[in-house]
Every structure is written in structure tokens, then in C-alpha cells.
GUDOMI-184916 format. One line per field, with one value per residue: x, y, z of N, C-alpha, C, CB in turn; residue in three letters. Coordinates in Angstrom, 1 decimal, padded with zeros to 4 digits. Atoms other than C-alpha are relative to their C-alpha. Glycine has a CB too. Layout:
N
n.x	(X, ...)
n.y	(Y, ...)
n.z	(Z, ...)
ca.x	(X, ...)
ca.y	(Y, ...)
ca.z	(Z, ...)
c.x	(X, ...)
c.y	(Y, ...)
c.z	(Z, ...)
cb.x	(X, ...)
cb.y	(Y, ...)
cb.z	(Z, ...)
res	(ALA, ...)
//
This chain:
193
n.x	(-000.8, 000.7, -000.9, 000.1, 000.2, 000.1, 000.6, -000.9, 000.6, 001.5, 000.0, -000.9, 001.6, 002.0, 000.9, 000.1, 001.3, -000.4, -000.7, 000.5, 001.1, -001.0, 000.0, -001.0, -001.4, -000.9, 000.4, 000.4, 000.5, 001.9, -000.3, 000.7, 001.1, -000.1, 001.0, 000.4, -000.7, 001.3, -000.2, 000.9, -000.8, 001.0, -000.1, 001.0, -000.7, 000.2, -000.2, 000.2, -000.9, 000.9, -001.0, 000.3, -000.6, 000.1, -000.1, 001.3, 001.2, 000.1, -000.9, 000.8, -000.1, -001.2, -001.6, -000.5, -000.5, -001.3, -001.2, -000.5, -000.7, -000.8, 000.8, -000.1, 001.2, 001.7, -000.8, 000.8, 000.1, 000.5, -000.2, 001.5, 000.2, 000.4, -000.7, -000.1, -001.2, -000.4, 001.1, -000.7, 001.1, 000.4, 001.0, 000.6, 001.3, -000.7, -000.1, -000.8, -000.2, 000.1, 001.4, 000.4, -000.8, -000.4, 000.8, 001.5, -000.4, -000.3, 000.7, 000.9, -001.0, -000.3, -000.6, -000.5, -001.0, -000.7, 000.7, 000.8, -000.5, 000.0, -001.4, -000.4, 000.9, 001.2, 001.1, 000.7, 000.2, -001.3, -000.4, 000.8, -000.6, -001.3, 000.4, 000.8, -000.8, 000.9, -001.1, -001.4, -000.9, 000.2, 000.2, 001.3, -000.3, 000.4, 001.5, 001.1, 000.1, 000.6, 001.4, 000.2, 000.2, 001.2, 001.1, 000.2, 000.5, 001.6, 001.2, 000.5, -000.9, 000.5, -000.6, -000.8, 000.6, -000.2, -000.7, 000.0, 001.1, -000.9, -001.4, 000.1, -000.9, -001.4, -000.4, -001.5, -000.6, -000.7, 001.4, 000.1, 001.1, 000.6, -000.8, 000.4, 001.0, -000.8, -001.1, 000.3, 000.6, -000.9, -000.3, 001.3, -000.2, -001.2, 000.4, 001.4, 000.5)
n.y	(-001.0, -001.1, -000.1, -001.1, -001.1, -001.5, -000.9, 000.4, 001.3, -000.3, -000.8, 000.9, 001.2, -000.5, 000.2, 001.7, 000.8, 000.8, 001.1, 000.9, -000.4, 000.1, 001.1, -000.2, -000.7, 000.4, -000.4, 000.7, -000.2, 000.3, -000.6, -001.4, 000.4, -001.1, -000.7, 001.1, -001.0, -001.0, -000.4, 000.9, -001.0, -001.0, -000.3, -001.3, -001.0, -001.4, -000.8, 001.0, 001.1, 000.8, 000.1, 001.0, 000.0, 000.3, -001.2, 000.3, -000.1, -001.8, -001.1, -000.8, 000.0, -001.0, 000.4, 000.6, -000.8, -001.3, 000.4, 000.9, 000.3, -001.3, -001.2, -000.8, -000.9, 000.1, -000.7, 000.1, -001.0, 000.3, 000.8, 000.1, -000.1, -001.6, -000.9, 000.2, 000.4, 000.9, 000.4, 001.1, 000.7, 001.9, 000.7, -000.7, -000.6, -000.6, 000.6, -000.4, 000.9, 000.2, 000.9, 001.5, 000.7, 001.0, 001.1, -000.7, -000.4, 001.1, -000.2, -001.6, -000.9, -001.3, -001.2, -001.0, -000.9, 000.1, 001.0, -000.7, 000.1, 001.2, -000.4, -001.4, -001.4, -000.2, 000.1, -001.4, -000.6, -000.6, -000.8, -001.4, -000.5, -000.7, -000.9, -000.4, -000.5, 000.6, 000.3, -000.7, 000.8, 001.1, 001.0, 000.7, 000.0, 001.4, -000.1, -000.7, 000.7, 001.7, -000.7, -001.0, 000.9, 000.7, -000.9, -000.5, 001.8, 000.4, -000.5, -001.2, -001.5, -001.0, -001.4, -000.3, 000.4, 001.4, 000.3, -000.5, 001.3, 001.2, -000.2, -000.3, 000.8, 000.3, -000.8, -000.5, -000.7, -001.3, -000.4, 000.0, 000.1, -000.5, 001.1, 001.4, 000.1, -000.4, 000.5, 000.9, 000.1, 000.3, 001.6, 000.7, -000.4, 001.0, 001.1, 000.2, 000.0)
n.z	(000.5, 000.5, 001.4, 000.1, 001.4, -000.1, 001.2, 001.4, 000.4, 000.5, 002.0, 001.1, 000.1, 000.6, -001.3, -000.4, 000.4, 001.1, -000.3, -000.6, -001.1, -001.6, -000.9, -000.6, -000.1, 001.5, 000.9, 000.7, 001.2, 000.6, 001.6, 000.0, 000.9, 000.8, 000.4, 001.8, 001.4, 000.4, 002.0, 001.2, 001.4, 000.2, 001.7, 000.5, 001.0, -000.2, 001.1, 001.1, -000.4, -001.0, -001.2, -001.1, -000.8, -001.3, -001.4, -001.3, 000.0, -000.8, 000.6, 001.0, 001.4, 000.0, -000.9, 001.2, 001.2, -000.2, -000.9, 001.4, 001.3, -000.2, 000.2, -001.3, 000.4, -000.9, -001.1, -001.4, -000.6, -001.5, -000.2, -000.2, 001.3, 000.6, 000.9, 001.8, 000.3, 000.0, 001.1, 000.9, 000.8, -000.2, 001.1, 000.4, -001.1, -001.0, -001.2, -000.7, 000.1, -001.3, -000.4, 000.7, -000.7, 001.3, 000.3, 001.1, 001.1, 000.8, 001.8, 000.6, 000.9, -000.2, 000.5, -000.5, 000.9, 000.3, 001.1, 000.7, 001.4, 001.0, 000.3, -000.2, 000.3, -000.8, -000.2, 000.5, -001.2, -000.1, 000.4, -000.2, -001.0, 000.2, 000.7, -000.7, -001.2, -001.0, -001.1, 000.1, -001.1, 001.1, -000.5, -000.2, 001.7, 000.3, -000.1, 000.5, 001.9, 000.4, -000.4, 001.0, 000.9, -000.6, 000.7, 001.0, 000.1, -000.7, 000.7, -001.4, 000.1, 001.3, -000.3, -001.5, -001.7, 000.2, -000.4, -001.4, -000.8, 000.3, -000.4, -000.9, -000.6, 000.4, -000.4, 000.1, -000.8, 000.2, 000.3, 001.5, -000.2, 000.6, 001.2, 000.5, 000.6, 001.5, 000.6, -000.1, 001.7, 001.4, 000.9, 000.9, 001.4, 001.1, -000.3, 001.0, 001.3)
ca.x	(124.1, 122.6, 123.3, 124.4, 122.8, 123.9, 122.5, 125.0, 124.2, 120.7, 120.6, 123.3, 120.3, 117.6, 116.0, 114.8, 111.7, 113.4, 116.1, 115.1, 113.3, 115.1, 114.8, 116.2, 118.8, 119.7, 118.8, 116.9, 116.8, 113.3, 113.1, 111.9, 108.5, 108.4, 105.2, 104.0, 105.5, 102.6, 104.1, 102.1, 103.3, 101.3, 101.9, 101.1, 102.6, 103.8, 104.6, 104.2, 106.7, 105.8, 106.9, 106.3, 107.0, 107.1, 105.6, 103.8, 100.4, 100.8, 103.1, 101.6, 101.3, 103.4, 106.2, 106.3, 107.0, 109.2, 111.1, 111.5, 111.4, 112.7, 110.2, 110.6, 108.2, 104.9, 105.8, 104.7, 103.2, 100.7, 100.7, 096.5, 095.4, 094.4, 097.3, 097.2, 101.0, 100.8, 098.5, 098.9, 096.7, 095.4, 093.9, 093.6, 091.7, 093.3, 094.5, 096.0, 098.5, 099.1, 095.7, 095.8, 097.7, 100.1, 098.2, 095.1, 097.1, 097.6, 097.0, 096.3, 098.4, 099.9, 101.3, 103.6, 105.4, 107.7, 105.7, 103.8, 105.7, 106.6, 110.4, 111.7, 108.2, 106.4, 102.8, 100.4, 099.9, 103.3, 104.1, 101.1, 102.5, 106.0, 104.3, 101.9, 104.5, 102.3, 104.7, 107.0, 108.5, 107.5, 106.6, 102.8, 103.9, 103.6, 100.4, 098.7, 099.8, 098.5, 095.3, 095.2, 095.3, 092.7, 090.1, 090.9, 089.7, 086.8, 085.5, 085.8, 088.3, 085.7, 085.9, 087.8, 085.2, 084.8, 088.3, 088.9, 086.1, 087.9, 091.5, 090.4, 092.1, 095.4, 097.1, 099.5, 101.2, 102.9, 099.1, 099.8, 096.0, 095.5, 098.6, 097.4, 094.1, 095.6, 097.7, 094.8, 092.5, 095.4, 095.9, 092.3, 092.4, 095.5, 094.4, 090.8, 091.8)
ca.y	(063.4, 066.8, 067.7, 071.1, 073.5, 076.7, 079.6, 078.4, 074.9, 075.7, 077.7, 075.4, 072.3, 074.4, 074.1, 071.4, 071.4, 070.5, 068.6, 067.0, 066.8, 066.7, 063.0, 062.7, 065.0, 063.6, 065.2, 062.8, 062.6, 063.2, 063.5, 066.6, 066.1, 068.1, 069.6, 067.7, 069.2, 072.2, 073.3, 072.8, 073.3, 076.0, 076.2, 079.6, 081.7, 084.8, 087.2, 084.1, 082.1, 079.0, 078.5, 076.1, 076.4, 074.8, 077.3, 077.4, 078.1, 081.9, 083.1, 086.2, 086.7, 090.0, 088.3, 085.3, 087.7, 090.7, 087.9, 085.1, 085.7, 089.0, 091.1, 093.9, 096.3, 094.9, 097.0, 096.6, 099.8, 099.5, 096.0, 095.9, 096.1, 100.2, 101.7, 099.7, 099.5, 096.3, 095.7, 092.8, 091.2, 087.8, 086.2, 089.4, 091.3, 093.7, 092.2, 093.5, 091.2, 091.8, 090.6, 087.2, 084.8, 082.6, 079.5, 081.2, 081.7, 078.1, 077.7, 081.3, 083.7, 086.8, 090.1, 092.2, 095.3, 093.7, 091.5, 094.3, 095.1, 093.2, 093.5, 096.9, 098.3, 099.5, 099.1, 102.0, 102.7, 102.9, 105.0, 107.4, 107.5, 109.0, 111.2, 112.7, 112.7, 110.9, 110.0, 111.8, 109.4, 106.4, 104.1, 103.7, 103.9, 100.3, 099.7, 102.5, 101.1, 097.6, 099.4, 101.6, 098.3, 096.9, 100.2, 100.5, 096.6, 096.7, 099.6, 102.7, 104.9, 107.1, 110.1, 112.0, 111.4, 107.6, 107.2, 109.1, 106.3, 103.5, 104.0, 105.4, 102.4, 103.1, 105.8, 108.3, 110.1, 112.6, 113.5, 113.1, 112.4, 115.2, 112.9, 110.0, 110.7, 112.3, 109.5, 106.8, 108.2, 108.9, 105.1, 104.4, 106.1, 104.8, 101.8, 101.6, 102.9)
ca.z	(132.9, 131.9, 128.2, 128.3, 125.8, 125.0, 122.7, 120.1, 120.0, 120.1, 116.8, 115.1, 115.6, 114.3, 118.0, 119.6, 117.9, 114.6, 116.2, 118.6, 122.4, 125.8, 127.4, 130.2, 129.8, 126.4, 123.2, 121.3, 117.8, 115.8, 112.0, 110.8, 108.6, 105.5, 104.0, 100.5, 097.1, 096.4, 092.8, 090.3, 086.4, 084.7, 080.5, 079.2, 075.9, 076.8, 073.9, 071.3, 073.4, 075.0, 078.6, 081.1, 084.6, 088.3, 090.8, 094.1, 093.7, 095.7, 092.9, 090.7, 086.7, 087.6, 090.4, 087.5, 084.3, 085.7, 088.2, 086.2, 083.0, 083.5, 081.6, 083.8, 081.1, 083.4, 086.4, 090.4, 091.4, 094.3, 093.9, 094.7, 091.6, 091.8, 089.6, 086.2, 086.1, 085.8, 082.6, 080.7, 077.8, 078.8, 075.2, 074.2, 077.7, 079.9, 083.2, 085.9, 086.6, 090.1, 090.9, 088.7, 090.0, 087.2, 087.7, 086.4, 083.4, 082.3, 078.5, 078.0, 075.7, 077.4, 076.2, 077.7, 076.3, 075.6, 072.7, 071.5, 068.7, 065.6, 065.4, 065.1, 063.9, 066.6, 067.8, 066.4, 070.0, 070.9, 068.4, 069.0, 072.5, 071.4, 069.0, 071.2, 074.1, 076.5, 079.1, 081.2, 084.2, 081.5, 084.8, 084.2, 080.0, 079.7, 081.4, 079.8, 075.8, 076.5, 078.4, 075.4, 072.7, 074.7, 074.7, 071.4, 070.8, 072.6, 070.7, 073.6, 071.6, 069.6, 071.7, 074.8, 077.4, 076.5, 076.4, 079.8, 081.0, 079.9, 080.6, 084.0, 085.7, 084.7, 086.8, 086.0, 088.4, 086.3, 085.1, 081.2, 081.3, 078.3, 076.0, 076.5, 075.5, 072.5, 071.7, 072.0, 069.6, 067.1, 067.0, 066.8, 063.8, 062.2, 063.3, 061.3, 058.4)
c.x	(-000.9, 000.4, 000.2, -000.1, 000.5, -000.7, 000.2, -000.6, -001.4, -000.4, 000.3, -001.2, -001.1, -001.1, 000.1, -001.3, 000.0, 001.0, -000.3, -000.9, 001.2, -000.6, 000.7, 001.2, 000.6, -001.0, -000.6, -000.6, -001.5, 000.3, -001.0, -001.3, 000.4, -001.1, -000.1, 000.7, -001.7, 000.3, -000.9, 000.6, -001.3, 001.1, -000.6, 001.2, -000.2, 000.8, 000.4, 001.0, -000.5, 000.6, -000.9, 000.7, -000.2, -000.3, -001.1, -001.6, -000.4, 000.7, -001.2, 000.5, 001.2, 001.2, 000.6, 000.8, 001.2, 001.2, 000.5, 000.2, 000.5, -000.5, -000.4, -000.9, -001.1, 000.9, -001.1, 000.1, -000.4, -000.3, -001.8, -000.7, -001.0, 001.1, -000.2, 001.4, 000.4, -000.7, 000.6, -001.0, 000.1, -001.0, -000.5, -000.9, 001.0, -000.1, 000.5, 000.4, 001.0, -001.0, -000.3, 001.6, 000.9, -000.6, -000.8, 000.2, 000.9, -000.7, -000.8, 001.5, 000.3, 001.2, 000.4, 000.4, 000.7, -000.1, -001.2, 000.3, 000.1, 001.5, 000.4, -001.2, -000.9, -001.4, -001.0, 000.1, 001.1, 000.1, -000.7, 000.3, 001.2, -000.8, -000.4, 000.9, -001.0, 000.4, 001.0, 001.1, 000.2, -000.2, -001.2, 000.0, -000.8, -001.4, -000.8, -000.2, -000.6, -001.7, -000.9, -000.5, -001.4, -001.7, -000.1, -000.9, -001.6, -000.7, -000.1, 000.9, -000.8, 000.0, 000.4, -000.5, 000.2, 001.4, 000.8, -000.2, 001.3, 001.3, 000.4, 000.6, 001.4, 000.4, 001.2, 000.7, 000.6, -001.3, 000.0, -001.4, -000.6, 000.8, -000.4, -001.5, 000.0, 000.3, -000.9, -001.1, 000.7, 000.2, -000.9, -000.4, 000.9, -000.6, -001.6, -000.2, 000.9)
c.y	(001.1, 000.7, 001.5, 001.1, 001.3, 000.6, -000.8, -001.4, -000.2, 000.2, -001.2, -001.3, 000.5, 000.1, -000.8, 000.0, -000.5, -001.4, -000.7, 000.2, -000.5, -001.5, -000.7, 000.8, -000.1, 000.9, -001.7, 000.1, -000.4, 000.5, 000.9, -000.6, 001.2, -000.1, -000.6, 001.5, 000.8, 000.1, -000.3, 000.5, 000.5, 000.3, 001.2, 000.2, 001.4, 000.7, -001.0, -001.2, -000.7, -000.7, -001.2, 000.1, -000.5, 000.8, -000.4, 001.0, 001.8, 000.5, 001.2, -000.2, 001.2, -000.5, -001.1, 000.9, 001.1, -001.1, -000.9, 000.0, 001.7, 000.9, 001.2, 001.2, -000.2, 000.6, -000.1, 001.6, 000.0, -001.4, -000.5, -000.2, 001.4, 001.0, -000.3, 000.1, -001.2, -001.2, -000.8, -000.1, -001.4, -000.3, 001.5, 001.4, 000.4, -000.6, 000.3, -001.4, -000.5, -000.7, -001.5, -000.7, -001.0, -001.0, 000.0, -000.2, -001.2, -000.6, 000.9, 000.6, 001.4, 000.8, 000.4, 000.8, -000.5, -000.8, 000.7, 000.5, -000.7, 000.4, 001.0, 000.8, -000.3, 000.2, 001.5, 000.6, 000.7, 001.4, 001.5, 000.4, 000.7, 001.2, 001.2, 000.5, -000.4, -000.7, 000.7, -000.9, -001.1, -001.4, -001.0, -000.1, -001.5, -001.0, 000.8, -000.3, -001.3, 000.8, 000.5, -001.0, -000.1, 001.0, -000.2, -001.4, -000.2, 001.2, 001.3, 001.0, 000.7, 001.2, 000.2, -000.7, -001.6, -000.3, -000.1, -001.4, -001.3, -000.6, 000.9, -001.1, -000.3, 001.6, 000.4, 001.3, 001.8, 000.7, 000.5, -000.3, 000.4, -001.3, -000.9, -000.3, -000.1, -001.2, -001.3, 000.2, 000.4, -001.2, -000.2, 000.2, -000.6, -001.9, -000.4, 000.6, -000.9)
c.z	(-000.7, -000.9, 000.2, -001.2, -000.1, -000.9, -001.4, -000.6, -000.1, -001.3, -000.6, -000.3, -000.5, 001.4, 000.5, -000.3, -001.7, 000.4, 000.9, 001.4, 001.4, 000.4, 000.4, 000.5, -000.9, -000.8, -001.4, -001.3, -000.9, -001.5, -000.1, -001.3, -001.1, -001.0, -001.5, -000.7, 000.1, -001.0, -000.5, -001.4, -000.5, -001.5, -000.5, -001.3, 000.9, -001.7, -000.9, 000.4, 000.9, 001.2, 000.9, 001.7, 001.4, 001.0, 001.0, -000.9, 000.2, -001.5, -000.8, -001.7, 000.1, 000.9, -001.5, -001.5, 000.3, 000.8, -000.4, -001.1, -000.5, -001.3, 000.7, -000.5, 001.3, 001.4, 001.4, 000.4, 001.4, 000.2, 001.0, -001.0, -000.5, -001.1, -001.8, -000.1, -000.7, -001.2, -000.7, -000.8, 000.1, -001.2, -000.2, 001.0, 000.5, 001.1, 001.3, 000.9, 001.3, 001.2, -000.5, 000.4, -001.1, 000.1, -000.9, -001.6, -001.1, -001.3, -000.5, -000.8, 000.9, -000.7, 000.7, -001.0, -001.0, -001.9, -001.1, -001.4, -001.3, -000.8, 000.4, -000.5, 001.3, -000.1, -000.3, 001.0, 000.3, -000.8, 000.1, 001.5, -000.3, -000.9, 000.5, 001.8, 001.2, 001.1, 000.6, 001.0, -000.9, 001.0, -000.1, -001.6, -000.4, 000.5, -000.5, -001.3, 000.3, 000.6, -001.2, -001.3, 000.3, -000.2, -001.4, -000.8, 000.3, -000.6, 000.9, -000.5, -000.6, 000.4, 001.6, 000.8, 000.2, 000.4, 001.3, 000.8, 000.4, 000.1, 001.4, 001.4, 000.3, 000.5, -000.6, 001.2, -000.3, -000.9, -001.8, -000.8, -001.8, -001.3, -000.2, -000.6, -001.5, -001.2, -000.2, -001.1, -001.1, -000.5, -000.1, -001.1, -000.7, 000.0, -000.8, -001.0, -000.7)
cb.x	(001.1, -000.2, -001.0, 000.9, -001.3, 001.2, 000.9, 001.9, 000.5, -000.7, 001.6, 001.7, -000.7, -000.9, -001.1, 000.5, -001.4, 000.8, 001.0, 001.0, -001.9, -000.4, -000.4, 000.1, 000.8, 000.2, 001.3, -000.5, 000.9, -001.8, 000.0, 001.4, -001.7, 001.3, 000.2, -002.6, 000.6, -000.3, 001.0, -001.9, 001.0, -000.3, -000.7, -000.4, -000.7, 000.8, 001.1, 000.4, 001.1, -000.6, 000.3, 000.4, 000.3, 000.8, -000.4, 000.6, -000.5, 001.3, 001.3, 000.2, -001.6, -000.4, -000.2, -001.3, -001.2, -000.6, -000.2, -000.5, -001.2, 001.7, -000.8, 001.6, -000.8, -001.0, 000.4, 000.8, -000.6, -001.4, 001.5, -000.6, -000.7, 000.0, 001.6, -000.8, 000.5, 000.1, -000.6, 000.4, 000.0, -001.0, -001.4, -000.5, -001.4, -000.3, 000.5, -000.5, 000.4, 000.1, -001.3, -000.6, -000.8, 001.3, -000.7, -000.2, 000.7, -000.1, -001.0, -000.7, -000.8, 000.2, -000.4, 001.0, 001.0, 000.3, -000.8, -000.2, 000.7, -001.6, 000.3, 001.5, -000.9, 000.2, 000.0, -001.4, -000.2, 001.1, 000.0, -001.9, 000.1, 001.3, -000.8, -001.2, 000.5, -000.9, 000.8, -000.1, -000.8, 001.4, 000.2, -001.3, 002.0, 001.0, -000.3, 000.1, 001.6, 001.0, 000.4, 001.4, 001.0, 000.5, 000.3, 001.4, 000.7, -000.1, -001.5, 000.3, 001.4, -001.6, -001.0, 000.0, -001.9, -000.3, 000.1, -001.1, -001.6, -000.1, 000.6, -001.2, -000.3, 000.3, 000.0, 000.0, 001.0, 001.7, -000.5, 001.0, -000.4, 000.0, 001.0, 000.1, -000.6, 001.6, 001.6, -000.2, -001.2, 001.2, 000.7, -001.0, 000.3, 002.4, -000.1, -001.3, -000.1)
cb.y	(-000.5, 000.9, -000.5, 000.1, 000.3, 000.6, 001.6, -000.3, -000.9, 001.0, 001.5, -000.8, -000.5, -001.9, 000.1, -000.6, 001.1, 001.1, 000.1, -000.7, -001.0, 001.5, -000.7, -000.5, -000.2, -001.9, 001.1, -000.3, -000.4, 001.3, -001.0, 001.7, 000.2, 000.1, 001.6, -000.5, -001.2, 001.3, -000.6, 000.3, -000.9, 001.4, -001.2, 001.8, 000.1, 000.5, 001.1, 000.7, 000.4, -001.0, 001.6, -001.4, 000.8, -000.4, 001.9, 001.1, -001.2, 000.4, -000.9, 001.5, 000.3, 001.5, -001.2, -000.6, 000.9, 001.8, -000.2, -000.8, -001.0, -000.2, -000.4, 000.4, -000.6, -002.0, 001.9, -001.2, 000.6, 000.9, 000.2, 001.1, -001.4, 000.9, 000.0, 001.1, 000.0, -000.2, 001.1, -001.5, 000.4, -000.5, -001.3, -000.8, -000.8, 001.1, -000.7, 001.2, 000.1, 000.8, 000.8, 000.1, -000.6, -000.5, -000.3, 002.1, 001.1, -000.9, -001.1, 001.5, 000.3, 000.0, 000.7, -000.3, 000.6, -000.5, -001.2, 000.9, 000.0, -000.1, 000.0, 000.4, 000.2, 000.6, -000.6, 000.0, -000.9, -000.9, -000.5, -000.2, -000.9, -001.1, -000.5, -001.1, 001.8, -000.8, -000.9, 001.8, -000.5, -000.1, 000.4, 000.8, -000.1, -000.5, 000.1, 001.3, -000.2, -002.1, 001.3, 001.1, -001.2, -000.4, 001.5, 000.5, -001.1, -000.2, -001.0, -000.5, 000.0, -000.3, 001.1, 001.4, 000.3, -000.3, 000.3, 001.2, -001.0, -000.2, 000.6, 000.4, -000.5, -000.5, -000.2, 000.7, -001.0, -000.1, 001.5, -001.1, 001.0, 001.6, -000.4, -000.9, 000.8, 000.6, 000.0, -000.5, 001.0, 000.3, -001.3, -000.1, 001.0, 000.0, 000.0, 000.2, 001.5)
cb.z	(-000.9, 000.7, -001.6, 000.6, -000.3, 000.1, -000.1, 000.3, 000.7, 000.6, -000.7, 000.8, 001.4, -001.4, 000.1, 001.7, 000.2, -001.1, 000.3, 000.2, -000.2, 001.5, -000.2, -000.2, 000.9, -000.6, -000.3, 000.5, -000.5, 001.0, -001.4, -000.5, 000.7, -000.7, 000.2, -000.8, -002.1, 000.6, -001.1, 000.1, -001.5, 001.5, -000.8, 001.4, -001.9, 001.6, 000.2, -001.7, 000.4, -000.6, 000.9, -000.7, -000.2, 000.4, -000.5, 002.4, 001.1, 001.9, -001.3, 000.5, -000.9, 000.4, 002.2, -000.4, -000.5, 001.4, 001.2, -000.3, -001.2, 000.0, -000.4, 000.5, -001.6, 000.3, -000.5, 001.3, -000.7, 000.3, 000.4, 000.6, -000.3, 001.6, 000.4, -001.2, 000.9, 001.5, -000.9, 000.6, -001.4, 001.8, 000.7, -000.7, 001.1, 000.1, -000.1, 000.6, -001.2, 000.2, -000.6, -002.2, 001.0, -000.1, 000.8, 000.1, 000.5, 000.8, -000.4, 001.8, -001.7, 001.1, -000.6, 000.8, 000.7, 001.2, 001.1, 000.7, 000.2, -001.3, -001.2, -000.8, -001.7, 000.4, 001.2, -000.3, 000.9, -000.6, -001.0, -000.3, 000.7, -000.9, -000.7, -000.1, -000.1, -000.6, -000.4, 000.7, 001.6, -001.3, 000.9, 000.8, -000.4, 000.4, 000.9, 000.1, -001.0, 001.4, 001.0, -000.2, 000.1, 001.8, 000.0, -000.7, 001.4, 002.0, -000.1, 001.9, -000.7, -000.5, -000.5, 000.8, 000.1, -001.4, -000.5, 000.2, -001.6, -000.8, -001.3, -000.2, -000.3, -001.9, 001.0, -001.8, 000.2, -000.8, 001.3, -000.4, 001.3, 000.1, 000.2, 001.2, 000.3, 000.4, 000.9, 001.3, -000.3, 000.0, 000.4, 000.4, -000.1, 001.0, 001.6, 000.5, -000.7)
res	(UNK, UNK, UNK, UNK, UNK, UNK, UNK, UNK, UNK, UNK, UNK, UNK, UNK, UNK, UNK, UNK, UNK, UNK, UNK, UNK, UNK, UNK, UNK, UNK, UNK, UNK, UNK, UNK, UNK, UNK, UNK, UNK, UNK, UNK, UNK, UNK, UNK, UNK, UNK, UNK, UNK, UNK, UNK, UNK, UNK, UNK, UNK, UNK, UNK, UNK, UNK, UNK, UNK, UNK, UNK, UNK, UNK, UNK, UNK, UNK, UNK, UNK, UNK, UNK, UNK, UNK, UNK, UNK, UNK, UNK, UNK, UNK, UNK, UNK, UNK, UNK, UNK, UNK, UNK, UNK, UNK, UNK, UNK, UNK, UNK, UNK, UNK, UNK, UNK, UNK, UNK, UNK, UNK, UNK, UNK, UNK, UNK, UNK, UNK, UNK, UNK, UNK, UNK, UNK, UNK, UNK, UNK, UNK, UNK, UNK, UNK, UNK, UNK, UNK, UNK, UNK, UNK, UNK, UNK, UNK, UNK, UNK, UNK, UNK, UNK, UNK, UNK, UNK, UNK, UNK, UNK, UNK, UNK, UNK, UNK, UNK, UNK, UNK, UNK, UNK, UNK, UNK, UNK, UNK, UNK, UNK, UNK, UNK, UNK, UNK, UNK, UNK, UNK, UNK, UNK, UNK, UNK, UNK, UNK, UNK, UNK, UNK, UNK, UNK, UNK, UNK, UNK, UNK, UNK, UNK, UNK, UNK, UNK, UNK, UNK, UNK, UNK, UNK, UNK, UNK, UNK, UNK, UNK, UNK, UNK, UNK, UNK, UNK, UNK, UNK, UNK, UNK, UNK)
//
């Protein structure tokens, strides 16, 4: 007897290279294999909170933060790691967090926007961004203030050019370039005295 397949019942089985194999004319059942567990857990603080979580191995530090834990500040721009949208502080270091992969980021401390603050008073930075008006779309905002922490950290805010240098990784589109310069040696000032 000749099993008769159609489209439909093809699909509905998953094929016949999940369900099974033609012998004889019968459909013969095969169990389907299934690929080892990959997860692995990966323990990090983000903004002083301590998370733990089950992911494949592929996931990113930015698909993890904006998609799970729904910090949606760290933002996917070009998703290469050429815009700086997507700036994080890992232990303190600028990251782009499209390029580092959450694994990486097991028993490390990260910052987002979101963590920059300290309640309702905002971060010097911040603030010298509003001041200075150093944003107009506000997409690459949040990559350029943790960018901006981080110069200022490492010692590269003392003047324009320098700064320029060093925050030359972090695109802005709507070419606020002169503001943000502005706005990064105002905090490194407030900031060291």
C-alpha cells in the first residue's frame, strides 16, 4: 500500500526528515535528536543591581540590556560597533556594547543611563548636557554621557581638541559636535573642583 502524502500532511509532520522516512510505502517513525543545552548563566551587576541570567552564548551586552531587562537608554544604532550609541561602562571603561557579547560580562559591573544618576540628582555630565543643550534628536545622548564620564576619567577632558579626540567614536548625526564639547569640559570642571 502507498502511503499517500500530500503538501498538508507533509508540513503538519515537520517533513519527513523530522518525522520520519518512507519504507516501503509506510512512513516510519524516527525520533527527532535535539542539539545539547548551549546556555550558559552569566552573573553581572548592572546599574548596582545583581542579575543572573540563562543565555546562549551568541546573545549581546546590548540585545541582553535593552531586550531583557528593558533598559532601552543603551540604544542599537549601526549595530558594528562604528556609532557609539550603544556605550556602556564595563568596571568603569567605555564599551560598546554591541560588540561585547553578555558572557564576556560575567562578574563585571555595568552602567547604563539608566544608573548614572543617584536618585533624582543628576550626573554632572548629564546635567552639563541639558545646560549646554548638547542634543537635538537625543538618540546618540546616551552614548555620548557615559562616553563623556569615561573621557573625563581617564583624564582627556582638558581641552576642545583632546576632547574632540576622544569622544570621536561616538557619532552624532544631528552634528551637536560644538555642544557636546561644551558640555564635557563644563563637567570636567565641576567635576575637579
Amino acid at each position: 500500500m502507498t502511503a499517500d502524502i500530500t503538501r498538508r500532511t507533509f508540513l503538519q509532520s515537520g517533513g519527513l526528515a523530522t518525522a520520519g522516512l518512507l519504507a516501503n510505502g509506510e512512513v516510519v517513525a524516527q525520533s527527532a535528536t535535539t542539539a545539547p543545552k548551549t546556555n550558559i548563566l552569566v552573573a553581572m551587576k548592572v546599574n548596582a543591581v545583581a542579575y543572573v541570567a540563562d543565555l546562549e552564548p551568541r546573545v549581546t551586552l546590548l540585545d541582553y540590556l535593552h531586550d531583557r531587562l528593558v533598559l532601552t537608554g543603551t540604544r542599537k544604532g549601526c549595530n558594528e560597533g562604528a556609532c557609539g550609541a550603544c556605550t556602556v561602562l564595563i568596571d568603569g571603561k567605555r564599551m560598546n556594547a554591541c560588540l561585547t557579547l553578555a558572557a564576556q560580562c560575567d562578574g563585571r559591573e555595568i552602567t547604563t543611563i539608566e544608573g548614572l544618576a543617584q536618585g533624582n540628582e543628576l550626573h554632572p555630565v548629564q546635567r552639563a548636557f541639558i545646560e549646554h543643550d548638547a542634543f537635538q534628536c537625543g538618540y546618540c545622548t546616551s552614548g555620548q554621557v557615559l562616553s563623556a564620564v569615561a573621557c573625563i576619567k581617564e583624564g582627556h577632558a582638558t581641552d576642545a581638541a583632546t576632547v574632540r579626540e576622544w569622544m570621536s567614536g561616538n557619532l552624532c548625526r544631528c552634528a551637536c559636535y560644538p555642544q557636546i564639547t561644551a558640555a564635557v569640559l563644563d563637567a570636567a570642571q565641576r567635576m575637579s573642583s
